[in-house]
C-alpha positions in Angstrom: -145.7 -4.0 -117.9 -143.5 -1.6 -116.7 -141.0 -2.1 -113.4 -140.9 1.0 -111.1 -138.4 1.9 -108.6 -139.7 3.5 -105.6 -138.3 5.3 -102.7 -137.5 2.8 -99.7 -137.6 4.1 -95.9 -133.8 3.8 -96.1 -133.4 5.5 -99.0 -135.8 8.5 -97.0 -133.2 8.2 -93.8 -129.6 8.2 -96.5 -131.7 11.6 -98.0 -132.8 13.2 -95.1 -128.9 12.5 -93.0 -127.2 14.3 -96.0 -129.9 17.0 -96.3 -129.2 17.9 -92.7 -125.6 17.2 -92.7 -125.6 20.4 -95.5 -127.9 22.7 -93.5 -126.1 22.3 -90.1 -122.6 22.6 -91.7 -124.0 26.0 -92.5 -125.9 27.0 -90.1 -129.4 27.0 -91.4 -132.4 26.3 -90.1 -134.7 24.4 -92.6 -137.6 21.6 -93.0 -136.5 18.7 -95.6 -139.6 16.6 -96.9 -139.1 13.8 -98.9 -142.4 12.3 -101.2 -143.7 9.8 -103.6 -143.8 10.2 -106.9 -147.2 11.6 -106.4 -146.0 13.7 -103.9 -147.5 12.3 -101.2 -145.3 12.4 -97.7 -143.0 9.9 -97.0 -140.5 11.6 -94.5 -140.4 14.9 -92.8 -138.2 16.6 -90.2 -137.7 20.3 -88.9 -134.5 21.2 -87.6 -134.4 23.4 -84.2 -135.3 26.9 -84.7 -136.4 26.4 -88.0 -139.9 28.6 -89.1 -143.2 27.1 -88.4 -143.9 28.8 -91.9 -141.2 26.3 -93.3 -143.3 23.4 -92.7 -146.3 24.0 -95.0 -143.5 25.4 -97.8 -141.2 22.5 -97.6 -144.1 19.8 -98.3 -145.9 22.2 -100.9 -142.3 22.6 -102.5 -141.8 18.7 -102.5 -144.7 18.0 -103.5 -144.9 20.2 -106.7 -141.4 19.0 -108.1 -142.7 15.5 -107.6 -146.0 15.9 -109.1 -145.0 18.5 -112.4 -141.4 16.3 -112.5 -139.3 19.2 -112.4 -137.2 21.5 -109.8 -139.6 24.0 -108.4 -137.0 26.9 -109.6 -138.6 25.6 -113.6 -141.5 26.8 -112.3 -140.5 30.3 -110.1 -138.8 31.7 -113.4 -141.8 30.8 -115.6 -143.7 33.3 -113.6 -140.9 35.5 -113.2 -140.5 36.0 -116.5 -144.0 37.0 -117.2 -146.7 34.4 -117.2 -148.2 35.2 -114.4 -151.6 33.1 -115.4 -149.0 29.8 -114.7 -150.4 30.6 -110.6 -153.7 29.5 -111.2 -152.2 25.9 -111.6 -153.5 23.7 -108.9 -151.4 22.7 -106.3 -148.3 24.0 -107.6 -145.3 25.9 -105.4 -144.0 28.5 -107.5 -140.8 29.0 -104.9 -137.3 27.3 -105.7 -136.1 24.7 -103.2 -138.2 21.6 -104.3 -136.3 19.2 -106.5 -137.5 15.7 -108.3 -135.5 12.6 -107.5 -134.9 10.6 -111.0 -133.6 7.3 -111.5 -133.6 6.0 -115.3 -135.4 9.1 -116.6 -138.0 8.6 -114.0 -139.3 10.4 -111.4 -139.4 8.6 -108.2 -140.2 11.6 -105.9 -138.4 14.6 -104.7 -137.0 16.4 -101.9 -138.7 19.8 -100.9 -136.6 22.5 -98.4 -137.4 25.7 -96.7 -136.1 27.9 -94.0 -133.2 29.8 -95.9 -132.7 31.7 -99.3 -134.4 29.7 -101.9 -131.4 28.9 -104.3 -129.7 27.6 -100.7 -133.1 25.5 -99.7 -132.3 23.8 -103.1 -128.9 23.1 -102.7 -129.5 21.2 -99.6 -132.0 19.4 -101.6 -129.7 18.5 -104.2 -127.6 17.5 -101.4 -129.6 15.0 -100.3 -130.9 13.7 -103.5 -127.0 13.2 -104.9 -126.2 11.1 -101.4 -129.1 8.9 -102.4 -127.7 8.5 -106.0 -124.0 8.1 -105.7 
């Protein structure tokens, strides 16, 4: 049998603090989700101001990098670049800003953002996911 790492509540908090830390250094207003590797929810915040919108898109971002085990953006510039049929996939978010956590070629979960540009929601992602890893 395999052994699986997992995302701890402490590794949510380390995520989520960095995450933050990136959008409030900028001034942006955003959701951060953090989920399993099935994408199921595991921590969720909404900084003040922040888009009620930005609270379905956030999760649904999260959850799709988790789940297809690849940044959301993978996705956006499939169907960008022409195969549209790719949105009838189930449960996938075809919007950058969702991005898959991976330890030893794994993925563990992923970090979903929304509230700003979409190439920025991702970067606070990133943020989050590279204070977890370092």
């Amino acid at each position: 049998m395999k052994t699986k790492s997992y995302l701890t509540h402490d590794d949510c908090k380390k995520i989520a603090a960095a995450a933050e830390a990136t959008a409030l250094k900028n001034n942006w207003a955003v959701c951060i989700t953090v989920v399993d590797d099935g994408g199921h929810l595991l921590w969720f915040q909404r900084l003040d101001n922040c888009a009620p919108s930005s609270v379905a898109i956030a999760q649904a971002k999260a959850s799709s990098a988790a789940i297809r085990r690849r940044p959301t953006k993978s996705d956006e510039d499939m169907v960008n670049n022409g195969r549209v049929s790719a949105l009838s996939m189930p449960g996938v978010t075809f919007l950058e800003g969702g991005v898959p956590i991976m330890v030893d070629g794994e993925t563990i979960g992923a970090v979903g953002v929304s509230g700003v540009k979409s190439s920025d929601d991702a970067l606070i992602a990133q943020a989050g996911i590279d204070a977890l890893l370092s």
